[in-house]
N, C-alpha and C positions, 0 to 999 in steps of 0.2 A: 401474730404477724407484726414485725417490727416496721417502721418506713426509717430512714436517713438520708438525710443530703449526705454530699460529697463533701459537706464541710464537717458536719458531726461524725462522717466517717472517719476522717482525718483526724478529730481530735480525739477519738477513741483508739483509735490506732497510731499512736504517737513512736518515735522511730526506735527500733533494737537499739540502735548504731548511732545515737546523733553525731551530726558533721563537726570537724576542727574548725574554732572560728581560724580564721586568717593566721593572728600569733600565734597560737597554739601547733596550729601546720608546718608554720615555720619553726619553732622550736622542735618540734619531732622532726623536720627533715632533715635540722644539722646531727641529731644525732646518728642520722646513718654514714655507715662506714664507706661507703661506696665499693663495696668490693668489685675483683675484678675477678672475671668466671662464676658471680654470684650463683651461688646456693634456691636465691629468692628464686631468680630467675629459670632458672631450670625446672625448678617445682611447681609454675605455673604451668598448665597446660596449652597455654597459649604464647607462653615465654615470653612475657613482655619484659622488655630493660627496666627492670626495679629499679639499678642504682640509675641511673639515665633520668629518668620519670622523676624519682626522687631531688636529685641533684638542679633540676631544673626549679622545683617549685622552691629549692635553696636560696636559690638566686632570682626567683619571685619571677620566673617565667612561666606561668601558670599556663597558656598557652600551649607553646612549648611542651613544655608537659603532657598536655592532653594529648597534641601529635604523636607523642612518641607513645602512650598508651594504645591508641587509635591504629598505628600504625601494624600492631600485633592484634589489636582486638576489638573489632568495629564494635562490642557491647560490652565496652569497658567502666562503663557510667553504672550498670545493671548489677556486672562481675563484681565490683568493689563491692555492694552490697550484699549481695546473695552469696556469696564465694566462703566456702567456709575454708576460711587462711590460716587457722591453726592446726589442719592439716596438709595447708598449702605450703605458699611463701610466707607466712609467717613463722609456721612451725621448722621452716629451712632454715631460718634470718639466724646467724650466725653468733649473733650476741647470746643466745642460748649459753651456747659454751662456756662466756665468763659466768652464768648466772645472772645474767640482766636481761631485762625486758624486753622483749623482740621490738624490734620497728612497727609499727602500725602500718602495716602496707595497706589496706583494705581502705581505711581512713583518708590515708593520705592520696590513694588515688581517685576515689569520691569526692577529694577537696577538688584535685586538677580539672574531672570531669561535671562537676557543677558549674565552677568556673565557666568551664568552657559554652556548657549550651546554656548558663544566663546570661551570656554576653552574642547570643547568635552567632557565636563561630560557624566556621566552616573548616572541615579537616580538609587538608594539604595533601590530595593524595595522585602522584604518576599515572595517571590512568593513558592507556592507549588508546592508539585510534580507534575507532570503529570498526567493528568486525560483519560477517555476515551472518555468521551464526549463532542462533539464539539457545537457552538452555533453559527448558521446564525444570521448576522447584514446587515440591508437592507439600505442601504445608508451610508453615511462615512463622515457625518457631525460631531461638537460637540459629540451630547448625543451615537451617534455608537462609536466613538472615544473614549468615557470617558467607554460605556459598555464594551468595549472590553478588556480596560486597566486593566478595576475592575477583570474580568474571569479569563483573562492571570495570575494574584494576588493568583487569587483561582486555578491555575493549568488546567483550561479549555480551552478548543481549540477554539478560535473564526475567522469567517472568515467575511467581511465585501464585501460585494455586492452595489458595486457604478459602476453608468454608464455614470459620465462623467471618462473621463482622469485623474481627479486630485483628488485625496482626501482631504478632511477641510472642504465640505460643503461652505456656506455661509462665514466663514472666507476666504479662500481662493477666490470663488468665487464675495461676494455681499457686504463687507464689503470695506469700502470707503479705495483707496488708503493710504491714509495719518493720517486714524486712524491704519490699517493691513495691511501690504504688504504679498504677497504671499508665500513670503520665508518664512517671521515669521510662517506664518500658515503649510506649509510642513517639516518646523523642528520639527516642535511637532509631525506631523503626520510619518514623520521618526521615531521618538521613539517613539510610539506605535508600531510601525513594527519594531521594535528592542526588544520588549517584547514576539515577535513572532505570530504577530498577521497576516492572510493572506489576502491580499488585492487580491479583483479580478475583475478589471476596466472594464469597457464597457460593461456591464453585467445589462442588466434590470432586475429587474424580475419578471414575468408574462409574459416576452418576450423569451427573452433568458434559461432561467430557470424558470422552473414550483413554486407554492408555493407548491406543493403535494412533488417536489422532495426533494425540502427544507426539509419538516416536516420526508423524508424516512430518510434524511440525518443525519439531526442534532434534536440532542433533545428537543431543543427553537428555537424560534423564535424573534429576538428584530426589532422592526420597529420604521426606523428614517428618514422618505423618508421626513420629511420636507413641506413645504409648493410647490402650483402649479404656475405657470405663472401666471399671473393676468387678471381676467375675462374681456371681451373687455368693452369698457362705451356704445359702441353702438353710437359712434356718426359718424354721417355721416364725411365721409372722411377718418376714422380711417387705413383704409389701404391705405392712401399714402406713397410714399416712403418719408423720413423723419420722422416716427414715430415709437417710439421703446419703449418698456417696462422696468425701473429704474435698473432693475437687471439683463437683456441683458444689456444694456449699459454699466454696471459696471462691470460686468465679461467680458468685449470685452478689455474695456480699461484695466485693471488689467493681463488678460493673450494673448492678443493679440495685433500686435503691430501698425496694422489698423484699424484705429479710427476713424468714421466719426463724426464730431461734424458740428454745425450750426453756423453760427457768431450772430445769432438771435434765441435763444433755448428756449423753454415754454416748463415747468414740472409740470403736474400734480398733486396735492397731497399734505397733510400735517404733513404727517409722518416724520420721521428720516428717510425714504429711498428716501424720494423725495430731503430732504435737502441734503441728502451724490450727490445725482444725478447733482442736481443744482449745488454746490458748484465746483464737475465735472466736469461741463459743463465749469465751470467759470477756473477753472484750467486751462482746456486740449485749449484753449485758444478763446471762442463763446465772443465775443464786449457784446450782452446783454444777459442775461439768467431770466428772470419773474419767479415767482413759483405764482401757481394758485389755491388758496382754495379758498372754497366757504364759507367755516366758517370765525370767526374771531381769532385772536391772542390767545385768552384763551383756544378756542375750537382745536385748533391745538394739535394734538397724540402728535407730535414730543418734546421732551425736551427739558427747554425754553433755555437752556445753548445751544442748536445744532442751535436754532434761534437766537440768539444772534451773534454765530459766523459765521452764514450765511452772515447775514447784512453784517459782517464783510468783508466777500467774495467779497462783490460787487453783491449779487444777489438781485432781486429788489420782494418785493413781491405785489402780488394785493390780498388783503384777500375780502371774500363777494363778490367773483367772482366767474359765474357758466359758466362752457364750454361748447359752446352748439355745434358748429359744427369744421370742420378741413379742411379748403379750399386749393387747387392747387395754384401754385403763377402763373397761368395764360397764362403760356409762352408755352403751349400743350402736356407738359408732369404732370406725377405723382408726382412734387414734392410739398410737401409743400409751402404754400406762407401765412397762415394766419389764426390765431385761431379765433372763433367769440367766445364773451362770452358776459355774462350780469350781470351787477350788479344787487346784491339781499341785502336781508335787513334780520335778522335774528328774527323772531318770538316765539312764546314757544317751550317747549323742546317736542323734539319727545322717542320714546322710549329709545333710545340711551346714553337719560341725558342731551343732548347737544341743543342748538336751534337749530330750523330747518328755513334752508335757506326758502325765500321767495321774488319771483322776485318782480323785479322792471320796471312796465310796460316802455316800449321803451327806455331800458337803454344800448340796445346792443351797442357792439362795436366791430371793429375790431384789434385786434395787431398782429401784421407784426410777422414774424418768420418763418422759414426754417428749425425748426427740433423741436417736442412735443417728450418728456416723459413720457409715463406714471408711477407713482405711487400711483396708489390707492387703492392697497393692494393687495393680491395675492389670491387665491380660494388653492382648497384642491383637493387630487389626488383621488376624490369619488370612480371614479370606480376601481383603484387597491385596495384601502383600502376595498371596496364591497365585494372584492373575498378574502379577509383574512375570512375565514371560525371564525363564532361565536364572531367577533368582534360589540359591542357596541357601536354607533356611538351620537354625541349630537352634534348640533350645527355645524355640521362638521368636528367636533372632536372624535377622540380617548378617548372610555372611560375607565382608569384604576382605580385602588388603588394607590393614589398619596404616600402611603407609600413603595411599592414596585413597580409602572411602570406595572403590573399585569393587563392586560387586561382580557374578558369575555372570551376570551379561556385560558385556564388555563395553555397551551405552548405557549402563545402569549405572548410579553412583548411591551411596544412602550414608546415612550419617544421626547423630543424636538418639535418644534410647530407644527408636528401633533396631537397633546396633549395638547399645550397649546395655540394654536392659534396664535405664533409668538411671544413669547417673547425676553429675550435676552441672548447671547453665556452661559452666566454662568451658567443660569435655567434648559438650555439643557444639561449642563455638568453634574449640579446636577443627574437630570432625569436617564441620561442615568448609572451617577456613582450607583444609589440606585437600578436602574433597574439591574445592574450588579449582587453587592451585594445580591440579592430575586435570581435569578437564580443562581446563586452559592449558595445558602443555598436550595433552591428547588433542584435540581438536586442531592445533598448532601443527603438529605430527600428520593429521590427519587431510587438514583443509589446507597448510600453509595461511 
């Protein structure tokens, strides 16, 4: 069991991405072309004016700048970090074409919005009058954050219902040290509560508060509870002490300051949450850390640039590897000692699109290790999303009007990967911004 301050967190977790000093920002923002009907901008999900944003910090209106980011995406300080823009707006940025270097969109907008909240700004935003009716927001991720900010705009009352301690959702939470730190993500969530938005922590609901009470309360309903813990694999051993789930892990080291790590860690998984996990591991300071798919390199979720910079890490991966059990290390307690797995070979595609692993008679092994994580995706909250009265369910998802967040009760709204099945911070801010937007214009319709 390790301990860290918040300081030797930080220096252990030193940033993907470091920031543009000042000159540097400026030199890359005269190289933008400023196009008109930009490319960039369309390929955000939240569509913020790239050349706009850009062209501002040109002319050293850094300010400026941040509004006009802000003004498309209340967690755009977040998005520049975590946003993977190579196959966003940066993979749009039209310098492609000549064979030159894209713009640094990502960079450049993490310049304007640091600026902005180390100097205690305050965004510039139209907000209306005062309205009479208020709207419950069921978690206080991204897309509750982005809905709440769009109501507040339209003069409506929003109250946001999160039951951990912290408000940001997954940013604060789940998102890897050294892409988000926790501060970043509660400054933003300070200004949405500076918009007047009512945060009410430790507060389930269907526990603590009814959804009947809800519906007496407030006029809508917006649901952003997000994704569940991650369904068990069922393998034998799985509850030894040593095994933990990718996103306990990351939310333990990120907000707490005891940290058990392994000198010998295996990570389940092929996603970007198994790499943020690994990478982790390999940080907070485990001698080896393995990551364990059973696909190969191409068939891996995760983004080849996150695999890339894994290697980088020093974490070692076994692809075509299937985990079959999770063994004690022998000494007559619960601790981990030893994952068995087996090389498998990859055969035709299964429904998936993907091949489908396929053993390899007597190729088991064992490798050593004292602490498994898993990441193999996360399940869905069925049974509270069950009891949202008239909601449409597909796939384990939320089904709305992707042009308004409009679910099948007609006072229901939802948004963020109970909707989209987990995609990424931006999608959810979208979601939640247009889901704003439909209830502010519904309620308008509705109440005058």
């Amino acid at each position: 069991m390790a301990t860290y301050t918040p300081e030797e967190i930080a220096q252990r977790f030193s940033e993907l991405h470091p920031p543009f000093d000042p000159q540097a920002a400026l030199v890359e923002a005269n190289r933008c072309l400023y196009c008109f009907d930009a490319p960039c901008t369309a390929a955000c999900p939240t569509h913020i004016d790239v050349p706009r944003f850009i062209k501002k910090i040109a002319s050293v209106n850094l300010l400026g700048s941040a509004q006009t980011i802000l003004d498309a995406n209340i967690l755009g300080a977040s998005c520049a970090r975590v946003c993977p823009v190579d196959v966003l707006c940066e993979g749009a940025c039209v310098l492609h074409r000549y064979n030159k270097q894209p713009i640094e969109i990502g960079k450049l907008q993490r310049h304007a919005m640091d600026h902005f909240y180390s100097n205690g700004a305050r965004p510039r935003f139209a907000v209306a009058s005062n309205k009479s009716k208020k709207v419950a927001c069921i978690g206080a991720g991204p897309a509750s954050l982005a809905c709440a900010a769009e109501l507040r705009k339209q003069g409506y009352g929003a109250t946001i219902f999160e039951s951990r301690p912290l408000a940001g959702g997954l940013n604060t939470y789940g998102v890897a040290e050294y892409k988000l730190r926790p501060s970043d993500s509660l400054r933003e969530v300070e200004l949405v509560k500076s918009m007047g938005v009512d945060f009410q922590f430790g507060v389930t609901v269907g526990r603590d508060i009814s959804l009947e009470d809800l519906e007496r309360e407030y006029a809508a309903v917006f649901i952003a509870v997000g994704l569940a813990p991650p369904e068990p694999l069922n393998l034998s051993g799985e509850n030894l002490d040593g095994v933990v789930d990718a996103l306990r892990f990351i939310a333990d080291y990120k907000t707490a300051q005891t940290i058990p790590v392994g000198q010998r860690v295996a990570v389940i998984g092929g996603g970007n949450t198994a790499i943020d996990a690994a990478n982790a591991a390999k940080r907070l300071g485990a001698a080896e850390v393995y990551l364990i798919y059973r696909r190969g390199e191409r068939e891996m979720p995760a983004f080849l640039f996150e695999y890339e910079n894994s290697k980088l890490e020093g974490v070692q991966f076994r692809l075509q590897t299937q985990p079959l059990a999770i063994h004690p290390d022998g000494s007559g307690t619960r601790r981990v000692g030893a994952l068995e797995c087996l090389r498998v070979e990859l055969g035709p595609q299964d429904a998936s699109g993907r091949r489908r692993p396929e053993a390899v008679q007597g190729s088991n092994f064992l490798l050593a290790c004292d602490m498994v994580i898993l990441a193999t995706g996360q399940s869905r909250f069925l049974d509270f999303l069950g009891r949202c009265r008239g909601l449409e369910m597909r796939d384990g998802n939320v089904v709305v009007d992707p042009e308004t967040g409009r679910t099948t009760n007609p006072r229901y709204y939802a948004g963020g990967d109970c909707v989209n099945g987990g995609r990424e911070v931006v999608d959810a801010v979208a979601e939640g911004k247009r889901a704003g937007q439909a209830i502010a214009k519904w309620l308008e319709a509705q109440h005058g």
